[in-house]
C-alpha positions as CSV (number, residue, x, y, z in Angstrom):
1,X,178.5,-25.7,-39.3
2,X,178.8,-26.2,-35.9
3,X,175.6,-27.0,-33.8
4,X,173.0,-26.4,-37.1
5,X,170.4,-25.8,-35.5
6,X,161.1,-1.8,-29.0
7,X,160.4,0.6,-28.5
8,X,158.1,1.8,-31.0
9,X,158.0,5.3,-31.1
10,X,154.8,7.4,-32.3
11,X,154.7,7.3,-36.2
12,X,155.6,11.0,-37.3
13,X,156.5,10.0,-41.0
14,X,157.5,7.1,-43.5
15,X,161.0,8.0,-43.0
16,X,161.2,7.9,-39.6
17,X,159.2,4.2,-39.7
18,X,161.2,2.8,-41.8
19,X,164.8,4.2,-39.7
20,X,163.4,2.8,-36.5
21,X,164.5,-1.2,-38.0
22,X,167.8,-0.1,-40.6
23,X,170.2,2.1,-37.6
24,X,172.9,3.8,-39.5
25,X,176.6,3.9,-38.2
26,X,179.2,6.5,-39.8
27,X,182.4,5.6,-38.8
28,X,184.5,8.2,-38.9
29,X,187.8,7.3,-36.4
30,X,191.2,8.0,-36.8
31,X,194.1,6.0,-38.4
32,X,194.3,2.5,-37.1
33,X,196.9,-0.5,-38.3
34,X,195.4,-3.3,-39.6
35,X,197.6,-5.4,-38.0
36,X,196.8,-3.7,-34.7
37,X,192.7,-5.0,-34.7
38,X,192.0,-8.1,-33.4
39,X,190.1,-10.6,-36.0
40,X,189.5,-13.6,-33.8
41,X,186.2,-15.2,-33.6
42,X,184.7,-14.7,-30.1
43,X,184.1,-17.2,-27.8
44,X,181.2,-19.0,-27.8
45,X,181.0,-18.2,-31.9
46,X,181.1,-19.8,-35.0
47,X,181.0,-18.6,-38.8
48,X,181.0,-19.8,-41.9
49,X,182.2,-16.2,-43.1
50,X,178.6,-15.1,-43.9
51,X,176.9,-16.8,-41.0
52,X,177.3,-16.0,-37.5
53,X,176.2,-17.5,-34.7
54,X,176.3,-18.5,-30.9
55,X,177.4,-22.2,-30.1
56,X,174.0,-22.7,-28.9
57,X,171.6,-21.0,-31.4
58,X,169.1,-23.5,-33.9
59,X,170.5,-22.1,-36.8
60,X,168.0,-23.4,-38.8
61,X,165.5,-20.8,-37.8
62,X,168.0,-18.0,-37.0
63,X,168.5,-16.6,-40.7
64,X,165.3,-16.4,-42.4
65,X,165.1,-14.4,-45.8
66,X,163.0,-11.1,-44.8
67,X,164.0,-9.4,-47.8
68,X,159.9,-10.1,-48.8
69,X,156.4,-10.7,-47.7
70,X,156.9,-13.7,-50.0
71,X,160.0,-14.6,-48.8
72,X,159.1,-15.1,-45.3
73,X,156.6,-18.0,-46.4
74,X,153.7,-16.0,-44.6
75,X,150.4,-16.8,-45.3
76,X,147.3,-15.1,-46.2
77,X,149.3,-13.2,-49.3
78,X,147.9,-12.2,-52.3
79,X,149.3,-10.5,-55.4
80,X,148.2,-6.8,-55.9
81,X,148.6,-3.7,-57.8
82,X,147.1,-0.5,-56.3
83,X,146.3,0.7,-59.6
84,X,144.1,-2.4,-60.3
85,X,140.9,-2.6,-58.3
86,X,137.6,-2.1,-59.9
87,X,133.9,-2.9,-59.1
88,X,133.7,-6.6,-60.4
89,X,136.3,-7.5,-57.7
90,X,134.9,-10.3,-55.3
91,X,134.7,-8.1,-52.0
92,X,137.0,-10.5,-49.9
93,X,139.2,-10.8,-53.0
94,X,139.4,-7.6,-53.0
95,X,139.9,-7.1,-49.0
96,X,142.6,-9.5,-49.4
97,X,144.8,-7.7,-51.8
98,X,144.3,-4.7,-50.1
99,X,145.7,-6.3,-46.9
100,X,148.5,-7.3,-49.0
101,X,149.2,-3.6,-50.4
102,X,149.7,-2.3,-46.7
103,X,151.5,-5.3,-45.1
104,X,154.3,-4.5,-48.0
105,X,153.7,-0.9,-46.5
106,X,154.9,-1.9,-43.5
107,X,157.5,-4.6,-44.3
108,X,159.9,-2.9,-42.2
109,X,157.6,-4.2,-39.1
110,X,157.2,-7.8,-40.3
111,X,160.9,-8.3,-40.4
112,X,161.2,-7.8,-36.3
113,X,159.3,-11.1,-36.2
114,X,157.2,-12.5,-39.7
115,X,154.7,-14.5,-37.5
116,X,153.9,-12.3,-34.7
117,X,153.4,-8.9,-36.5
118,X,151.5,-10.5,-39.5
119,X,149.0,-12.6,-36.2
120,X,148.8,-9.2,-34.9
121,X,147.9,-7.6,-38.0
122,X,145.3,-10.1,-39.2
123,X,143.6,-9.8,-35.5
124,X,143.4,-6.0,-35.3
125,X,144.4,-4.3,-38.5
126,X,142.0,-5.8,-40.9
127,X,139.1,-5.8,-39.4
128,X,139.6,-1.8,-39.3
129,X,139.3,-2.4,-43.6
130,X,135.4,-3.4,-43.7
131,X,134.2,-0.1,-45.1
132,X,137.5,0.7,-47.4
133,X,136.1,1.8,-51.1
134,X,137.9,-0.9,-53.1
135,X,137.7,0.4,-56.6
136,X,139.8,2.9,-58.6
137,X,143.7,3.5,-57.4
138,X,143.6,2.5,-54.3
139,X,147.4,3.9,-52.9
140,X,146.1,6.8,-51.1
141,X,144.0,4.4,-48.9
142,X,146.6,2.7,-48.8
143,X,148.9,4.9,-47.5
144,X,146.2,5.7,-44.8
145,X,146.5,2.6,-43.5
146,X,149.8,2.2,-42.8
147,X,149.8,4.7,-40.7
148,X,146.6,2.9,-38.7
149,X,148.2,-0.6,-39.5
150,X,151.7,1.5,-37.5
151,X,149.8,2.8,-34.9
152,X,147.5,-0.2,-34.6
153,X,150.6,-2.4,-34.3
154,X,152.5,-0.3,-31.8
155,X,149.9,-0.9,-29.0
156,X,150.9,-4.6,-29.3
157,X,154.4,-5.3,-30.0
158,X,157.4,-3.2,-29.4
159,X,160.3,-3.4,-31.7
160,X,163.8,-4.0,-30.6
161,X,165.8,-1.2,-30.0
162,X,169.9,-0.6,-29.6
163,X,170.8,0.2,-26.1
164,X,174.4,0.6,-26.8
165,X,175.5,2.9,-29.3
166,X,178.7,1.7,-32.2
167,X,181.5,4.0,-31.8
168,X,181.0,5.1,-28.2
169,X,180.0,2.2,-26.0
170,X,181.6,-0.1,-28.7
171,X,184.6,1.3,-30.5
172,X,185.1,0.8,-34.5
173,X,188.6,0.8,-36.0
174,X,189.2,1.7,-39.9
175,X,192.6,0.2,-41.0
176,X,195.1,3.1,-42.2
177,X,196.2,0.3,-45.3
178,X,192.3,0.3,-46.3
179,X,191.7,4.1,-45.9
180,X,194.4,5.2,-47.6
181,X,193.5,3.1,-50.5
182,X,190.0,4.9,-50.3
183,X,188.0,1.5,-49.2
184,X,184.7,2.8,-48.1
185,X,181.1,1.6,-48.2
186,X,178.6,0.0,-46.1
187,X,178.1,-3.2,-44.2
188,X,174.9,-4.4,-44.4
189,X,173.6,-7.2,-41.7
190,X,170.6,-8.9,-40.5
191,X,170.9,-9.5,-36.7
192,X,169.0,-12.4,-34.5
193,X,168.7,-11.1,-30.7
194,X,167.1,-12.8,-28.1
195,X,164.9,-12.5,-25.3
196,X,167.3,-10.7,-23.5
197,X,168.3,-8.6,-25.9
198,X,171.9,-10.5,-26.8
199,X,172.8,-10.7,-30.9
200,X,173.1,-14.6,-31.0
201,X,173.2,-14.8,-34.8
202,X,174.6,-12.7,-37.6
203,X,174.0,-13.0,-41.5
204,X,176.0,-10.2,-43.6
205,X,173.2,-9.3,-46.3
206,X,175.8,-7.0,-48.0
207,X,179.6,-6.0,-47.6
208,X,182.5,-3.6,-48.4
209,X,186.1,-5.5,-48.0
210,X,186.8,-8.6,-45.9
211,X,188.7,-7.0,-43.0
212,X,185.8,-4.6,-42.9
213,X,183.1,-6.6,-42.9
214,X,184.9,-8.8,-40.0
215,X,185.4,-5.7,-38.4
216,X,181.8,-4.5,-38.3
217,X,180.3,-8.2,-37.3
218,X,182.4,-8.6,-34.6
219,X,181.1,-4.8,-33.1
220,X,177.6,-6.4,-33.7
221,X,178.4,-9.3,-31.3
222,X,179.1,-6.1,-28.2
223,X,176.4,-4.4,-29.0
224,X,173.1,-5.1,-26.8
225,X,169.1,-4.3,-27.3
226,X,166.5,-3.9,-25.7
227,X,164.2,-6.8,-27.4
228,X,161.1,-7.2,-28.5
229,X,158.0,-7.7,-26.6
230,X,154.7,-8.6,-26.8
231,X,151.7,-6.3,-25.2
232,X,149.1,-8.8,-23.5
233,X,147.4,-6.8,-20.8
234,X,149.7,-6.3,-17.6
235,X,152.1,-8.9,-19.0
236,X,154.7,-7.9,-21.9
237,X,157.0,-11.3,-22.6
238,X,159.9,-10.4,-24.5
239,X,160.7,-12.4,-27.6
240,X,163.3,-13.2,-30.1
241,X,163.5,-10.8,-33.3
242,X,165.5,-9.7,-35.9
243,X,166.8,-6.1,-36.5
244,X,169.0,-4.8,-40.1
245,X,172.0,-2.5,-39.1
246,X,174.0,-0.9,-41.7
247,X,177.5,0.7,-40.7
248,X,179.3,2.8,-43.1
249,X,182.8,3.3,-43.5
250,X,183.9,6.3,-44.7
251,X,186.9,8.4,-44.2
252,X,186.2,12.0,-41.7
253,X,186.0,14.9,-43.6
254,X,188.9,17.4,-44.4
């Protein structure tokens, strides 16, 4: 390797939380040669065919695992079932692995930025826990405060948001060879964008066919967001964070 180194809208439902960080991209265009798509590696990129990133990117921060709590080596986590509290329960061992149930809730928020969301949660989400009945099956308390953990949240960071839209401001090709053969799926990627809302590093999570997946990353590198910031007062810095895309390929319908 070379150089190794939001908006958050107002929660409505689950399904609408959880779209906000995964955008989904149909392309549906019209016959295209493969030969006829340029392939090249931009400028100012590098790849290891899995990786991507910007010459001047420390990579060795820019593609974290955010598939889990776990995985993003956060701390103050605890195992938990909801089904598993009951009265002998140390009341801050119990507090705890609540927390832990509704930061999993809300895992789709901790993967814009790991440290900063799960700071921001420990400062003004659990505290808001103190009088939770922590006995019994505890999921529909649970479920109550993700939507305070959401809305909690949202007063102090904004998530990262597309400004440009794939197929429109940046065009997508799907090789006649690869439709006609009936190659379709979904590209799956995890995107680093910076301060100024530029993708500077790209880590394919999940792909469809070689020429596909190329053809998807390298829209990813035109594509621009708004990034992330963090509320303090009058001041709202924006920060580095990470976003999931997915982009489909699929043939338009008859």
């Amino acid at each position: 390797m070379n150089n190794p180194d939001t908006h958050i809208y107002p929660f409505r439902n689950l399904l609408q939380l959880f779209a906000l960080a995964s955008v989904l991209a149909t392309l549906l265009t019209g016959c295209t040669r493969t030969e006829e798509i340029p392939l090249d590696v931009p400028e100012g990129w590098y790849t290891d065919g899995t990786l991507w990133w910007k010459s001047d990117v420390d990579t060795s921060m820019a593609f974290p695992d955010l598939e889990t709590l776990e995985s993003m080596s956060l701390k103050n986590l605890w195992k938990a079932d909801p089904q598993a509290f009951s009265p002998a329960m140390e009341d801050a061992d119990a507090r705890k692995r609540f927390s832990m149930l509704v930061k999993t809730s809300l895992i789709e928020l901790f993967r814009n930025h790991p440290t900063i969301v799960d700071s921001l949660f420990e400062k003004h989400v659990v505290p808001q826990m103190k009088d939770v009945r922590m006995d019994g099956n505890v999921r529909p308390e649970v479920t109550k405060f993700q939507k305070i953990g959401y809305r909690t949240l949202s007063r102090h960071f904004r998530q990262p948001f597309s400004i440009t839209k794939l197929g429109t401001d940046v065009p997508l090709q799907y090789p006649d060879s690869l439709r006609a053969s009936n190659i379709q799926g979904e590209v799956f990627l995890q995107i680093y964008i910076s301060d100024t809302g530029m993708p500077i590093a790209i880590k394919k999570l999940g792909g469809v066919h070689p020429i596909l997946d190329r053809i998807a990353i390298l829209a990813i590198t035109k594509m621009r967001w708004q990034p992330a910031y963090v509320i303090k007062g009058l001041k709202s810095p924006p920060v580095p964070s990470w976003a999931r895309y997915t982009i489909r390929f699929a043939p338009p319908p008859n």
